[in-house]
C-alpha positions in Angstrom: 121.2 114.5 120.7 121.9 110.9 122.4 124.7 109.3 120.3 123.3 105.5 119.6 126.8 104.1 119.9 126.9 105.7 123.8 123.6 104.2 124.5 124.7 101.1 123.5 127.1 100.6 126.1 125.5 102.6 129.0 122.0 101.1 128.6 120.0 97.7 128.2 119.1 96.4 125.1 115.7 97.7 124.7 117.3 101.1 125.2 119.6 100.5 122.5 116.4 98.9 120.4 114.1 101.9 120.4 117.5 104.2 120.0 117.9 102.4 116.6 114.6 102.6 115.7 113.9 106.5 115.9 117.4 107.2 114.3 116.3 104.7 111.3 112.9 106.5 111.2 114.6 109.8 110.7 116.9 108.4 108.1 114.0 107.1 106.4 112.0 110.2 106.8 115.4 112.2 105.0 115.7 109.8 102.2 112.2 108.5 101.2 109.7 111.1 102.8 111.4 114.0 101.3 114.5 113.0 99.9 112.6 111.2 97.6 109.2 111.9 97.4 108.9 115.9 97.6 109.2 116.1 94.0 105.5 115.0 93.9 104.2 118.2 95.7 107.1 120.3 93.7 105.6 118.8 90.2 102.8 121.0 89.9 104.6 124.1 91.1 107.1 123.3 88.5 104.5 122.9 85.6 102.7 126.3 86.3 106.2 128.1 86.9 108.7 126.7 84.4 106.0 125.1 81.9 107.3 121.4 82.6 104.4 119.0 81.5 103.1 116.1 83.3 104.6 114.2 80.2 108.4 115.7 81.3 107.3 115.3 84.4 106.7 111.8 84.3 110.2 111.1 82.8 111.8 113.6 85.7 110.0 110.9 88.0 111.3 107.8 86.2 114.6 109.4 86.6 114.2 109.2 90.0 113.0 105.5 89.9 116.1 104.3 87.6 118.3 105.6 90.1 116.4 103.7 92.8 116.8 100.7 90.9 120.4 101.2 90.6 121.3 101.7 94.0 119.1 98.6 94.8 120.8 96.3 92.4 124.1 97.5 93.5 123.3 97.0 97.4 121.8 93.5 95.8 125.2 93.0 94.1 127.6 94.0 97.0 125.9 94.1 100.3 129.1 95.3 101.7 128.8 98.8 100.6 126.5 99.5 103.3 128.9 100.6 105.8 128.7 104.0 108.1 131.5 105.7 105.6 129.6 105.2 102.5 125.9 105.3 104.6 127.6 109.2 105.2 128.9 109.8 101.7 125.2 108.5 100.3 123.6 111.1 102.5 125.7 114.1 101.4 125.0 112.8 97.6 121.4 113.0 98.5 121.1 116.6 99.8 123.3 118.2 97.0 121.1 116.3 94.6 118.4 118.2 95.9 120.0 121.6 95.7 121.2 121.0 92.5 117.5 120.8 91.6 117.4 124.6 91.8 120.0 125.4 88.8 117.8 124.5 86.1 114.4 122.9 84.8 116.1 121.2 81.8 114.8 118.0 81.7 117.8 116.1 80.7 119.4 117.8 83.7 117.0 117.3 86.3 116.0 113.9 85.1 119.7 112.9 86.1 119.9 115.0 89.2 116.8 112.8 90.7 118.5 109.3 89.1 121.4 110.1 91.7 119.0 111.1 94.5 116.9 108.0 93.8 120.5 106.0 94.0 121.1 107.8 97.4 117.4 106.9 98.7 117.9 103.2 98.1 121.1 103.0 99.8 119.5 104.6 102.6 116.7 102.7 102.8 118.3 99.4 102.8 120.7 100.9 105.0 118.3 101.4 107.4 116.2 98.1 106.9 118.9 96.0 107.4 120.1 98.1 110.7 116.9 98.3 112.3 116.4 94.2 111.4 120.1 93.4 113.1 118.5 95.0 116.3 115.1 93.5 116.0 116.1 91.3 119.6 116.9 94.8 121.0 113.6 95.9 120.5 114.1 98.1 117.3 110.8 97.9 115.6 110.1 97.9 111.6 107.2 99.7 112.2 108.9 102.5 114.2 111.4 102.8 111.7 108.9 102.5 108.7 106.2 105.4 110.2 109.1 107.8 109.3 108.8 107.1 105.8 105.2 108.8 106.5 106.8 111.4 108.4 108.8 112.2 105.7 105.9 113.0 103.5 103.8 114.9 106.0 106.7 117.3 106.5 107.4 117.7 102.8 103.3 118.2 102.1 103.6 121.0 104.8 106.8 122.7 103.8 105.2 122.7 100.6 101.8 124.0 101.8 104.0 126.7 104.1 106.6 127.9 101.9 105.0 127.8 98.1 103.9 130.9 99.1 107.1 132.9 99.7 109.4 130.5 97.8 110.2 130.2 93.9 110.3 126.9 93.1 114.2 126.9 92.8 114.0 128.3 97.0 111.4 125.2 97.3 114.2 122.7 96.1 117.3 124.1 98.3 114.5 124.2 101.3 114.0 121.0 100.7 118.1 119.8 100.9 117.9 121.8 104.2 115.3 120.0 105.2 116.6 116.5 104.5 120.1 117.2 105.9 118.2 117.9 109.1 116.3 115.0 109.1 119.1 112.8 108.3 121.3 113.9 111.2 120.3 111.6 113.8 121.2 108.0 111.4 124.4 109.5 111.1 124.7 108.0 114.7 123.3 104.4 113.6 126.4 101.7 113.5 125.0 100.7 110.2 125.1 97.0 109.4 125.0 95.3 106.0 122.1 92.9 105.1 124.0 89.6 104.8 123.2 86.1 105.4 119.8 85.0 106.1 117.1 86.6 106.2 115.7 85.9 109.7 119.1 86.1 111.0 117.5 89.3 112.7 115.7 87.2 114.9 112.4 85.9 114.7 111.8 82.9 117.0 108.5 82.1 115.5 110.4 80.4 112.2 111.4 77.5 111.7 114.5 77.1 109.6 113.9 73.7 109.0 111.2 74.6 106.3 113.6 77.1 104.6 114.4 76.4 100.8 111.4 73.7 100.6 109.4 74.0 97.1 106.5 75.8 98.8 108.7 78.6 100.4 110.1 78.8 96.7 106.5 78.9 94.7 105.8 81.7 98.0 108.9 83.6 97.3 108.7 83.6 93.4 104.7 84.4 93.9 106.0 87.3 96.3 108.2 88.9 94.0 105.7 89.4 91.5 103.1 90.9 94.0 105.9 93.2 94.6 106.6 93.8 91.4 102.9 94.5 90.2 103.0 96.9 93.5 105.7 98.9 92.5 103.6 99.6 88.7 100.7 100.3 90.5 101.7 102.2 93.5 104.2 104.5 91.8 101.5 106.0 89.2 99.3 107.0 92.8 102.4 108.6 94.2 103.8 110.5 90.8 100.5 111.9 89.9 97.6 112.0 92.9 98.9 115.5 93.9 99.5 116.4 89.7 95.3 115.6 89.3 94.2 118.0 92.4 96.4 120.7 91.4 94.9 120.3 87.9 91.4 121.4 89.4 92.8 125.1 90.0 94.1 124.5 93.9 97.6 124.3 94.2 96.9 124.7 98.2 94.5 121.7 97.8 97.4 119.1 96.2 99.9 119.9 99.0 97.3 119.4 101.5 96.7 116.0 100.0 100.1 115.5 100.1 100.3 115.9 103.7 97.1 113.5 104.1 99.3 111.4 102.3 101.8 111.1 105.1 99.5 111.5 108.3 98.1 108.6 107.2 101.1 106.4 106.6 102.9 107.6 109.6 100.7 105.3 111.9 100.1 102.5 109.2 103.2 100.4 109.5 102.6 100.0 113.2 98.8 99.8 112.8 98.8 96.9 110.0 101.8 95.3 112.3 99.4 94.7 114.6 96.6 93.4 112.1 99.2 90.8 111.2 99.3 89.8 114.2 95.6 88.9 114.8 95.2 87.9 110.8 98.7 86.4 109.6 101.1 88.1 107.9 99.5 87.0 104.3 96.3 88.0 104.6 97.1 91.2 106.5 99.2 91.8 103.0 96.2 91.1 101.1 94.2 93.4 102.8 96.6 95.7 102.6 96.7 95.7 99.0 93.0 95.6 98.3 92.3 98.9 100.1 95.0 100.4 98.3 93.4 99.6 95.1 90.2 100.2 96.1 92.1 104.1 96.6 93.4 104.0 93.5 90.1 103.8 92.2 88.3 106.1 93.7 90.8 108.3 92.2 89.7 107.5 89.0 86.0 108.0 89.6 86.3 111.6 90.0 88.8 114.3 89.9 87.2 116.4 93.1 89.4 117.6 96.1 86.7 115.4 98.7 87.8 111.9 96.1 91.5 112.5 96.3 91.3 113.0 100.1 89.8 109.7 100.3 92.2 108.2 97.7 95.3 109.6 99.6 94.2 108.0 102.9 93.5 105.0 101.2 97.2 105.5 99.8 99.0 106.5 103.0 97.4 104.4 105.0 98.6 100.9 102.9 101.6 101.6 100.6 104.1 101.5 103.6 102.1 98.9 105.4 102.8 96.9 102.1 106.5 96.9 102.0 106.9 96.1 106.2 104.6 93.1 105.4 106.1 92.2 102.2 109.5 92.4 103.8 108.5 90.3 107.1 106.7 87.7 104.7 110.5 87.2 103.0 112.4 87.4 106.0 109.7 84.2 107.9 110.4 82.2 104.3 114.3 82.4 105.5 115.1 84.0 101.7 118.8 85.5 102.1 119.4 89.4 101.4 115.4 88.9 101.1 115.5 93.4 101.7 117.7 93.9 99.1 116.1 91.3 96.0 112.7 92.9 97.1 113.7 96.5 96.6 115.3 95.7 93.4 111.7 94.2 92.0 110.3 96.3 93.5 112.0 99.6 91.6 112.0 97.9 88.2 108.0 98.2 88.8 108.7 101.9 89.9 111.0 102.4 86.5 108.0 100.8 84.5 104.9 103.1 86.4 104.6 106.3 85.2 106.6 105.5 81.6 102.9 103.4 81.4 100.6 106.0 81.6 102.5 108.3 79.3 100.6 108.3 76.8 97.5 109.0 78.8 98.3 111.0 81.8 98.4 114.4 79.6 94.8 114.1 78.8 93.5 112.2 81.5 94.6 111.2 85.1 91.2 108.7 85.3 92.9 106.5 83.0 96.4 106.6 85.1 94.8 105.8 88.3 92.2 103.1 86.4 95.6 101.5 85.4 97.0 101.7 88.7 93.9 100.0 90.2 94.2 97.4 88.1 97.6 96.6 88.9 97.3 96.7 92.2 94.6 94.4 92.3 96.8 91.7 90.2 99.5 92.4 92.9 96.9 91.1 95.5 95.8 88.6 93.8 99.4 87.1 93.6 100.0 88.0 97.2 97.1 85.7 98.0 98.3 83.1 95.8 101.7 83.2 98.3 99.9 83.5 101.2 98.0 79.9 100.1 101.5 78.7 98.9 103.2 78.7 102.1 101.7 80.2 105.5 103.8 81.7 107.4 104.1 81.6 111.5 101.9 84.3 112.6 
């Protein structure tokens, strides 16, 4: 394994770019992919084996979202916590998180097992973001880093699909710790930087500073935030449940594979809708973005069959990613400070507010999650076109 900080003084800065880039991707891939999102192929598993229902389930989930909103807020609230001793102490917080998943389904227990693992994830994340975005003249690409998030998900849809067979669930959950220490071992290497100052301090030539803090960059960035917001509702109640609604048609094999759809399809996406911003602008590339994934969302809702949720989690993959890399690089041209850290904070309370909104209904009916869902979305587009037409950014 190349250590970063030994590339950094041996090779050029491109060298050092995509170095930073792959090790933030692997991070990424640790603390979102499976860190944080294996629970949703777990879920199911969990019902049929410990009698957990999608109700308890649901509130497991939010556990997980609280404690993403936490770690958010507290980056938010003292950006210099992300330094390479406490990046390390996150990570091992993380994996034994996970493991402790396997010494009970009590829900009180487990709820606050995934609130600290939902902490750990946001450090990471931002962690990450605001490492890969320090190095962004090296060459370190967002949507390098970002595709690991999809990574992530693949690997945990196949670990499921590979191991529910020989596993108990408890095996599945200290698989899974294995699997994100693994992952996480390369960031370990990444001289992780804080995300302080402003926002394009990373290093994007197109913007022009002179426009920062005028009343149309503050109408964008307060129309932003609630796009974000609404995405976070919407998004989260996909995510929780779209693997929850195929297993509930007798295939537990059929959900994981989903799963893994799931991730094969955002792997490539944050790169892929990079380049669609590109051609389109930033805002409408996030509008589009945002419209597919609700048309997903409701597809979902039209039918419960394996061939809809296919279509639904491609739709899914393929955007929810893409949405956060454009969200963030929207902020970061409208020169908003710590614009990573605010964002994820919004963006969790959403998360928090998801699945504790279809409640009530996803016991009896996962149409009427996913109708919600697509309806949120679409408000979240809506007010990402209304910031798009408040300000346009560079291309």
């Amino acid at each position: 394994m190349t250590d970063l900080r030994a590339a950094e003084r041996s090779g050029g800065p491109a060298l050092r770019g995509r170095a930073v880039g792959i090790a933030a991707a692997a991070g990424l891939a640790a603390a979102m992919g499976v860190g944080r999102f294996v629970f949703t192929p777990l879920l199911p598993i969990m019902t049929a084996s410990t009698g957990i229902s999608a109700g308890a389930g649901a509130v497991i989930a939010t556990g997980n979202y609280a404690g993403y909103l936490f770690g958010a807020v507290l980056l938010t609230r003292r950006p210099q916590l992300s330094l390479r001793s406490t990046f390390l102490a996150w990570s091992v917080v993380l994996v034994a998180s996970e493991a402790g998943m396997a010494a009970t389904a009590q829900v009180a227990v487990a709820t606050g097992l995934r609130f600290v693992a939902g902490a750990a994830s946001a450090a990471i994340f931002i962690a990450c973001a605001a490492t890969v975005a320090h190095h962004r003249r090296e060459g370190a690409s967002p949507g390098v880093a970002f595709a690991g998030v999809g990574l992530g998900i693949a690997i945990s849809g196949v670990y499921t699909l590979l191991a529910a067979p020989h596993l108990s669930w408890q095996g599945l959950w200290l698989g899974s710790a294995v699997l994100t220490a693994l992952l996480l071992a390369p960031a370990w290497l990444l001289d992780i930087r804080s995300e302080s100052g402003p926002a394009d301090s990373v290093g994007d030539t197109a913007m022009d500073p002179g426009r920062a803090g005028t009343g149309q960059a503050r109408r964008a960035w307060r129309l932003l935030l609630g796009s974000y917001f609404a995405e976070g509702v919407g998004y989260i109640i996909i995510g929780t449940f779209l693997v929850a609604a195929v297993a509930g048609t007798g295939s537990s094999s059929a959900g994981a594979l989903v799963w893994t759809l799931v991730g094969l399809a955002a792997a490539p996406a944050t790169l892929a809708w990079h380049r669609i911003a590109r051609r389109i602008g930033t805002g409408p590339a996030l509008v589009t973005a945002l419209t597919v994934q609700a048309a997903g969302a409701a597809v979902a809702a039209a039918s419960n069959s394996v061939a809809t949720a296919a279509v639904a989690a491609v739709a899914f993959g393929a955007t929810f990613m893409g949405v956060v890399v454009l969200t963030l690089d929207y902020a970061r041209r409208l020169h908003i400070p710590r614009a990573a850290a605010t964002l994820t904070a919004v963006y969790a309370i959403g998360q928090v507010l998801g699945p504790l909104l279809v409640v009530p209904v996803v016991g009896r009916s996962f149409a009427t999650a996913f109708t919600v869902a697509a309806v949120v979305i679409a408000i979240s587009a809506i007010l990402a076109f209304a910031a798009a037409r408040a300000r346009r950014a560079p291309r």
